[in-house]
N, C-alpha and C positions, 0 to 999 in steps of 0.2 A: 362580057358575054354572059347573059345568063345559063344556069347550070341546064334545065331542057335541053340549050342549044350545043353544049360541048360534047366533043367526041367522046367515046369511051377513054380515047388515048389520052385524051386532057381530063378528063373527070379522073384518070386513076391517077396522070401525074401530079395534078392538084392537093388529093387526097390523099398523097405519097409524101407529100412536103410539108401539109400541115399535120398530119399524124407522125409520132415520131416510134414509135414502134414496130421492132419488124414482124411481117404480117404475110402469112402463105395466098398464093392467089386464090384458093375456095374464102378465106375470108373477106379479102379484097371485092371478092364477086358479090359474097352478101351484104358487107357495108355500102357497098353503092345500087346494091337490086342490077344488078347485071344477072340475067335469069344464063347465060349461056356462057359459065367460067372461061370455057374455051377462045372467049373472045379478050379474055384476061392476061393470058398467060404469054402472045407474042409481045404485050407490049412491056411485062413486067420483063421480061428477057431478054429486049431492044434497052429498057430503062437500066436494066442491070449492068449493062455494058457501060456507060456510059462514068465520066467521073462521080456524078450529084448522086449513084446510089450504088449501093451494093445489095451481090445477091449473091445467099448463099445457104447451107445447110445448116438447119438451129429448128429449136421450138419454135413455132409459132407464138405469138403474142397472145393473138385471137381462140384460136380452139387447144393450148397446149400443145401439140404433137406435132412430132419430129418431121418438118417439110423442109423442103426449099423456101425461103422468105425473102422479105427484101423490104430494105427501110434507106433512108435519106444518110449521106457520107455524111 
């Protein structure tokens, strides 16, 4: 599937599996140009749950400061 054609929800899981740094969803949103973070944040929350990542409170990778993040188990 080309990337145009993928959901946010695949574009972030994608982007989640091959990055290996945990990374707060304002970064997430600007690494992929998601203009509306907000569209960010159910699926890193869904992803979080799940076994393949964890989410949790640390530095960001991306801008330094103390967020919620989340990177590949």
């Amino acid at each position: 599937m080309e990337n145009s054609m993928a959901t946010v929800a695949e574009r972030i899981h994608q982007y989640l599996v091959d990055e290996a740094p945990a990374l707060c969803d304002d970064c997430i949103a600007e690494a992929l140009e998601i203009t509306n973070r907000h569209q960010v944040q159910p699926v890193t929350s869904a992803l979080g749950a799940t076994p393949q990542f964890h989410r949790y409170q640390s530095e960001c990778y991306g801008c330094d400061r103390e967020k919620l993040v989340i990177e590949k188990a």
